[in-house]
Backbone bond lengths (Angstrom), bond angles and torsions (degrees), N, CA, C in turn:
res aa  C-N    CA-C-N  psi(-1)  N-CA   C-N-CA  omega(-1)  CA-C   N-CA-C  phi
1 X - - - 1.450 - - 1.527 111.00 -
2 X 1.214 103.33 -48.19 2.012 106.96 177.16 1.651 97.98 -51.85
3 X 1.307 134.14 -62.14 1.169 114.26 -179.90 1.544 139.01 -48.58
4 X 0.931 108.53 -38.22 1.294 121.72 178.62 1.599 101.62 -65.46
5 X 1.240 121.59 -59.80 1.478 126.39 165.69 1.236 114.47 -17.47
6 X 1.464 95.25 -71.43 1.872 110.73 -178.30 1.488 113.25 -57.10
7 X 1.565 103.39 -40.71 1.583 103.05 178.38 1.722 106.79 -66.43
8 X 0.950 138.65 -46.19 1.477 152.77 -157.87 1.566 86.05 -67.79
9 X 1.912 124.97 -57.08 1.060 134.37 -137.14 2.132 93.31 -78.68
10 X 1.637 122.32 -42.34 0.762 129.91 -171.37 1.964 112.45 -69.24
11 X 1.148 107.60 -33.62 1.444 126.21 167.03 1.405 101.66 -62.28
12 X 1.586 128.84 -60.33 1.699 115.89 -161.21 1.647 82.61 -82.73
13 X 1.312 141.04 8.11 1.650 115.02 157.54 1.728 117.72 -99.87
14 X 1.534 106.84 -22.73 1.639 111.92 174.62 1.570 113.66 -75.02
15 X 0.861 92.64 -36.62 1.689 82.37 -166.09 1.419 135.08 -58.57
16 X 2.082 101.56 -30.79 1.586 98.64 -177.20 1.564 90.11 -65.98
17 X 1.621 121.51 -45.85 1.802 113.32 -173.49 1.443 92.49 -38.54
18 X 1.397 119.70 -83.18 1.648 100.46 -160.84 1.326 125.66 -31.38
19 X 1.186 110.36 -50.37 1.636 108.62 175.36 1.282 121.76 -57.44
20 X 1.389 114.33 -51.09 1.889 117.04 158.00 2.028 116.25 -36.48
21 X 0.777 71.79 -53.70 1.807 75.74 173.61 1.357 128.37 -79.40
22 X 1.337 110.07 -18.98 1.817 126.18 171.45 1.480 103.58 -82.68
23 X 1.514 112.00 -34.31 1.479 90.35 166.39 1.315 143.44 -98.42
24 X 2.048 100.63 -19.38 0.872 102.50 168.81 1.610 124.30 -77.98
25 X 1.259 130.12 17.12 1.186 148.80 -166.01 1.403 118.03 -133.05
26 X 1.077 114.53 -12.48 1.705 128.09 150.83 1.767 101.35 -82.55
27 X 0.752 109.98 -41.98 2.084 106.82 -164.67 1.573 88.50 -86.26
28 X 0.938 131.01 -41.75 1.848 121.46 174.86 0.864 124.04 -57.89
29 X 1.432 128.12 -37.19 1.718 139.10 -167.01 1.970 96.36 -110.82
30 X 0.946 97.59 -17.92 2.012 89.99 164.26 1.593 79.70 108.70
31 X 0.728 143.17 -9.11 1.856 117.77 -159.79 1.237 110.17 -73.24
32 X 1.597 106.20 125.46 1.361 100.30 -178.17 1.912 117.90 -58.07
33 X 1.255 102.43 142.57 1.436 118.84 -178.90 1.546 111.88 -121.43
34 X 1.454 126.46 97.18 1.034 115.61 156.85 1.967 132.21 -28.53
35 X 1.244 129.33 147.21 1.360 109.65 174.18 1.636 104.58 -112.93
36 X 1.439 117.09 25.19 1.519 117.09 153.68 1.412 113.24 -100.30
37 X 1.711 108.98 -18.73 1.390 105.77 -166.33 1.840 88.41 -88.25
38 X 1.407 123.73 -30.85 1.435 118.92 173.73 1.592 116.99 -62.96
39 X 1.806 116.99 -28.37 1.313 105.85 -171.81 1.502 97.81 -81.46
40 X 1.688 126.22 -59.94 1.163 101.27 170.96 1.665 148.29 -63.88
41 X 1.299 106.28 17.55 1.482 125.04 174.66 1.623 94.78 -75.76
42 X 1.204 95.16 -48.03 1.867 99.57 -162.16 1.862 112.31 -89.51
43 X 1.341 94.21 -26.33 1.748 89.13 173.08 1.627 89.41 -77.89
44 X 1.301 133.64 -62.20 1.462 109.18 -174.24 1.639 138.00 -35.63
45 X 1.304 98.31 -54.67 1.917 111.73 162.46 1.361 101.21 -30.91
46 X 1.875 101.76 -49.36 2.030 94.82 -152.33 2.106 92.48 -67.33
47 X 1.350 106.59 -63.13 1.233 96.51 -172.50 1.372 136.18 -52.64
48 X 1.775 116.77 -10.37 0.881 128.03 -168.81 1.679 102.23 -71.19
49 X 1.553 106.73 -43.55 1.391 98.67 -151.00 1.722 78.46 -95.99
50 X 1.226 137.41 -28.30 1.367 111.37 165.73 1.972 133.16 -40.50
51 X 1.068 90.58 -35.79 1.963 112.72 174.46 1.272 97.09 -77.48
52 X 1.688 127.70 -57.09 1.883 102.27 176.54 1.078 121.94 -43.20
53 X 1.381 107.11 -42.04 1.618 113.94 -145.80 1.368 104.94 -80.93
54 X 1.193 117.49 -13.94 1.680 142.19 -155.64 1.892 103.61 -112.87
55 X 1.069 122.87 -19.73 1.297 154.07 149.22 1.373 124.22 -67.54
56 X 1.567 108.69 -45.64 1.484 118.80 -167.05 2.332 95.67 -87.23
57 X 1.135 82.63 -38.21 1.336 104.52 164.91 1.411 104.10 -17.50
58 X 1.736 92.64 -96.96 1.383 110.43 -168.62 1.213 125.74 -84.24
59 X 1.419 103.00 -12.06 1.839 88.65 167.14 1.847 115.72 -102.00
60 X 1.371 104.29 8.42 1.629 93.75 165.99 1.590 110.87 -93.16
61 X 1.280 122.89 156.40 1.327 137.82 -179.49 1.418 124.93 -79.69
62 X 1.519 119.68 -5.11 1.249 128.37 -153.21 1.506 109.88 95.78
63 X 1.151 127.56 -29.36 1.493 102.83 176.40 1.609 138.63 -58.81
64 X 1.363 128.76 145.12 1.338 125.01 -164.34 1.911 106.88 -87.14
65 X 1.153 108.95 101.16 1.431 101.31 166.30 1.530 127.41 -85.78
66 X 1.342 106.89 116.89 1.734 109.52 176.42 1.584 119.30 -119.83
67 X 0.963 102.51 172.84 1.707 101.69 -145.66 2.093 92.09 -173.45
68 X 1.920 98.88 110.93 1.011 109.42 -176.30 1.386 111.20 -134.59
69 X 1.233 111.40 139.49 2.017 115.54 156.38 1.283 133.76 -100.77
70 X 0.981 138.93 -174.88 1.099 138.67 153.53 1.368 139.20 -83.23
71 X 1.578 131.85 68.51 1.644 112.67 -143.76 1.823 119.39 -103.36
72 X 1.754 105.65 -7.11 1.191 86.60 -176.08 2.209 71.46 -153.28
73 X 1.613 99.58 134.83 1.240 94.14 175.04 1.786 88.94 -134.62
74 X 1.255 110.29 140.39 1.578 125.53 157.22 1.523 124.39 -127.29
75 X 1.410 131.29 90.04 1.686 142.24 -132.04 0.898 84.93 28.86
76 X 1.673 100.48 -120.97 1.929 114.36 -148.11 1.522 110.32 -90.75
77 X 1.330 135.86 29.77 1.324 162.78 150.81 1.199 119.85 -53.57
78 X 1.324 163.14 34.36 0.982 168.11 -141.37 1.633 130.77 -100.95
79 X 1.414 116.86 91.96 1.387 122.30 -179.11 0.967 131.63 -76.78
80 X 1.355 142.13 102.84 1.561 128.31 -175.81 1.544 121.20 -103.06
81 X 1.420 114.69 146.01 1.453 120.83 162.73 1.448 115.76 -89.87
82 X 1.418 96.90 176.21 1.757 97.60 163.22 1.779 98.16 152.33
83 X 1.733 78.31 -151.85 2.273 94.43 -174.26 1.747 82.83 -147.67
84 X 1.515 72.47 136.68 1.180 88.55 176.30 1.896 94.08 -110.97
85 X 1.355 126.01 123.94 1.407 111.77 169.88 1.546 121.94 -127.69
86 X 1.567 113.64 128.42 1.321 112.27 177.27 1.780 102.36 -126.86
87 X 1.284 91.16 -175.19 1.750 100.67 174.80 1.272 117.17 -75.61
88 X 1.451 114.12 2.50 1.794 108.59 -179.39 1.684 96.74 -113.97
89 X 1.425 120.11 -18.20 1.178 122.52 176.55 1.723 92.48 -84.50
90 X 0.896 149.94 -20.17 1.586 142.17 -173.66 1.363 102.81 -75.11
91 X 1.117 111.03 -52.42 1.700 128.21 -165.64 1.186 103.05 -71.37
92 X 1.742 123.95 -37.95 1.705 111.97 168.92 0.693 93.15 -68.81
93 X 1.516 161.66 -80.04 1.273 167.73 -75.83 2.281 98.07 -116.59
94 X 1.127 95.23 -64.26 1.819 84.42 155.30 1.567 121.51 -59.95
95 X 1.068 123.37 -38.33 1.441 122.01 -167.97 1.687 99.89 -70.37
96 X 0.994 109.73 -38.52 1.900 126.01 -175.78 1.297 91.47 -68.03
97 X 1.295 117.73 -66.50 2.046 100.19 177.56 1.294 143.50 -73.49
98 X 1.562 105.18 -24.99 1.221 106.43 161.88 1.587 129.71 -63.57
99 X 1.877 103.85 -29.25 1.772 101.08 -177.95 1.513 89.09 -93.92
100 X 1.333 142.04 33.50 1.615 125.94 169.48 1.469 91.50 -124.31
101 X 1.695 121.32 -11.82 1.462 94.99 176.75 1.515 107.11 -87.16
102 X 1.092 113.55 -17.86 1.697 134.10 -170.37 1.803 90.20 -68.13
103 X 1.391 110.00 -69.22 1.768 111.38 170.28 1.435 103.65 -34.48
104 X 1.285 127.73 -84.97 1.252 136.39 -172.40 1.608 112.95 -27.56
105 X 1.391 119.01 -45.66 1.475 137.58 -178.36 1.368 99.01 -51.68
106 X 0.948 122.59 -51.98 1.602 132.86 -142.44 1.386 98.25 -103.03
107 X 1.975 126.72 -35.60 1.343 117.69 -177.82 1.497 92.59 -80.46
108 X 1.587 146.64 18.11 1.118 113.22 -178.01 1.566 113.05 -86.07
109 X 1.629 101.72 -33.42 1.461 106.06 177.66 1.812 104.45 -82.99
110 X 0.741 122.74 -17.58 1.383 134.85 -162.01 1.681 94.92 -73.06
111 X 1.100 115.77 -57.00 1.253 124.39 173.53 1.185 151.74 -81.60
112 X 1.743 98.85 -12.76 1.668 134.07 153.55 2.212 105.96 17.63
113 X 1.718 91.70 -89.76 1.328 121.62 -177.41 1.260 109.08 -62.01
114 X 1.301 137.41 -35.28 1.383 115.94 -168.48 1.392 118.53 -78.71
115 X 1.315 114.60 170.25 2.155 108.14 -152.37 1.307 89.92 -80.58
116 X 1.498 99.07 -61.16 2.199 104.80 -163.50 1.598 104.49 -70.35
117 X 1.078 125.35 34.82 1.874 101.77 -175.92 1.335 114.46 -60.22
118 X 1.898 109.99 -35.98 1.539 99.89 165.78 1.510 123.84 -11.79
119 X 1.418 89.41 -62.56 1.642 90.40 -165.01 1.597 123.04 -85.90
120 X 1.499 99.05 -23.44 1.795 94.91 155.77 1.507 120.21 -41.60
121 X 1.360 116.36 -68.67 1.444 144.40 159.35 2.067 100.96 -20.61
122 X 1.028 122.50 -70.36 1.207 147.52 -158.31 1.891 92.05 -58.12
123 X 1.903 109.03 -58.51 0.797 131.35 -166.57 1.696 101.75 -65.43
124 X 1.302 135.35 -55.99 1.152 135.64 167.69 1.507 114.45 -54.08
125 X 1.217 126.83 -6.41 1.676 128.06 166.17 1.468 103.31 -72.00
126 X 1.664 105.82 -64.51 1.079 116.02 -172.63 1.570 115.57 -51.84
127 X 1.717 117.30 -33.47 1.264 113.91 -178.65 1.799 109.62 -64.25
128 X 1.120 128.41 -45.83 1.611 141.30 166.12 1.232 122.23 -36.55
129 X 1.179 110.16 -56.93 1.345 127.20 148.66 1.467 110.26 -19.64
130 X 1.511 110.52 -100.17 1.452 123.36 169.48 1.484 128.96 -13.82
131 X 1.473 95.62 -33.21 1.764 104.48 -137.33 1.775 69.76 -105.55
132 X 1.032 131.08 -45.56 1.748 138.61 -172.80 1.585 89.37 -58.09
133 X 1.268 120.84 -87.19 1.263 114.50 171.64 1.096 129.95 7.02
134 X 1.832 111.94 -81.13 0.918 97.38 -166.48 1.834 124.37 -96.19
135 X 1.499 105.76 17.55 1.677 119.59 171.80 1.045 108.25 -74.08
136 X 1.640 117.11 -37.26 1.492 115.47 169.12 1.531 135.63 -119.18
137 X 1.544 87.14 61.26 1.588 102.75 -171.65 1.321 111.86 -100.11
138 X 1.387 119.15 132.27 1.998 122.11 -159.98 1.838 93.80 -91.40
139 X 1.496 107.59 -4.30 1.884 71.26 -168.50 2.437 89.90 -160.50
140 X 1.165 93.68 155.45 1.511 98.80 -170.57 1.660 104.86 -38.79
141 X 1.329 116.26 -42.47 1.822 116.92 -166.71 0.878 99.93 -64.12
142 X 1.570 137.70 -63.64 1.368 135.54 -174.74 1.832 126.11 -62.04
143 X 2.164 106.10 -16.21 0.838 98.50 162.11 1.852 126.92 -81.23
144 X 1.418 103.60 -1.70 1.432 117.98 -164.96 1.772 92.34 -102.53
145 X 0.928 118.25 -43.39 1.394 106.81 167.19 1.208 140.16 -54.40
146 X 1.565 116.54 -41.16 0.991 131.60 155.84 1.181 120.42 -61.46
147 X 1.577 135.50 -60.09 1.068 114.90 152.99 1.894 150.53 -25.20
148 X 0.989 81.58 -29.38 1.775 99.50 174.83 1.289 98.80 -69.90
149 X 1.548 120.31 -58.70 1.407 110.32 -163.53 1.736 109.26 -84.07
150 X 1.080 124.96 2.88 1.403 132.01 163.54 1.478 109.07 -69.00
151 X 1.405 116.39 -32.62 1.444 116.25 175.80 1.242 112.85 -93.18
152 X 1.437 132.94 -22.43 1.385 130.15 161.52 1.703 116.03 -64.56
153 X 1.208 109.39 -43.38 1.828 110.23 166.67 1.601 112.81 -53.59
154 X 1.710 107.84 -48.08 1.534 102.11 -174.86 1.253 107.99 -71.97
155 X 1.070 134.83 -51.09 1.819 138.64 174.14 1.472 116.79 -28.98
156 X 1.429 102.32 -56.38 1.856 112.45 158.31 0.878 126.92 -69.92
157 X 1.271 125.97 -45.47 1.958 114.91 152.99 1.257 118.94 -34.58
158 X 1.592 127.74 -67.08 1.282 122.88 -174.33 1.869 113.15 -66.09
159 X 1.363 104.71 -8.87 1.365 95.96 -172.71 1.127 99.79 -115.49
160 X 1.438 144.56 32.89 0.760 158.47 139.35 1.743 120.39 -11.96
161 X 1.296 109.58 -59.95 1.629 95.85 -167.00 2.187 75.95 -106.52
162 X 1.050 111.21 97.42 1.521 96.33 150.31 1.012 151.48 -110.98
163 X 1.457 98.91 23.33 1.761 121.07 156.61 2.051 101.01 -50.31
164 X 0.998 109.06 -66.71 1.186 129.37 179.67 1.748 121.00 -48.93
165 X 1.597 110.44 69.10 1.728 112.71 -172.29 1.466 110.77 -23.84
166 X 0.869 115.51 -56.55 1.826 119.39 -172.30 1.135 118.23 -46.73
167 X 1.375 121.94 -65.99 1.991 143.79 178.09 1.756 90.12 -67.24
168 X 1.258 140.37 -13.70 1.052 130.86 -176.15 1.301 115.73 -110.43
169 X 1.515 115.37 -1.72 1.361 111.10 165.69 1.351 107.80 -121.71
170 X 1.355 122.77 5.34 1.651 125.50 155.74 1.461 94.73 -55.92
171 X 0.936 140.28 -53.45 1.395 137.01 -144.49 1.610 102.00 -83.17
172 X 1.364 133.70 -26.49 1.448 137.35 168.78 1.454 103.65 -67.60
């Protein structure tokens, strides 16, 4: 059962990245990208990891599954990655996807007209990402890392249109 957890748990954190990178990597290299095949790319991610997490929920018992590597060693210095997963990290971890698929719902019409939504869209992967990260982060570095890039997603969210002086200095 812990595996599957962990496996389930590593999927509701990869996927908005994949999608962040499928689009931002279709719009870089020219490939055409539909923007229905981008909105439902990204409402899927959101619900996806809302249903693990909502899954992971109820079929774990309370036990804590953790899951570590080895990512940066200097001699006896030793850095590790990983997930750390419990039942209070599940429950953020649904609550985080369910109100970003609900966001997502609402920026689809919301955002219709504007040119770049790709990358709004793109940008809210990347925020999930972050925000997954760092709910299930086993140790201070990975919570400080993650954190960083939670503030690089929000900074670009709010600065989003910065043609526009005003919405572009909310974001400073």
């Amino acid at each position: 059962m812990r595996e599957i957890i962990l496996d389930n748990t590593y999927l509701v954190m990869l996927l908005p990245l994949w999608i962040f990178l499928i689009i931002m990597c279709g719009r870089f290299f020219a490939v055409y990208v539909d923007k229905k095949i981008i909105y439902m790319l990204t409402l899927i991610s959101s619900l996806a990891g809302a249903v693990l997490c909502g899954v992971n929920i109820f079929s774990s018992t309370g036990e804590i599954a953790e899951d570590s590597f080895s990512f940066l060693r200097i001699g006896d210095f030793c850095l590790n990655g990983g997930l750390y997963v419990d039942k209070i990290g599940l429950i953020l971890g649904f609550i985080l996807f369910a109100v970003s698929f609900i966001v997502q719902l609402f920026s689809v019409s919301y955002m219709k007209n504007e040119d770049k939504n790709y990358r709004f869209f793109a940008l809210l992967n990347f925020f999930n990402f972050s925000m997954s990260g760092l709910i299930f982060s086993p140790n201070l570095f990975q919570i400080y890392v993650f954190w960083e890039l939670v503030g690089i997603a929000s900074y670009l969210l709010i600065g989003f249109e910065y043609k526009n002086s005003e919405k572009s200095e909310a974001s400073q």
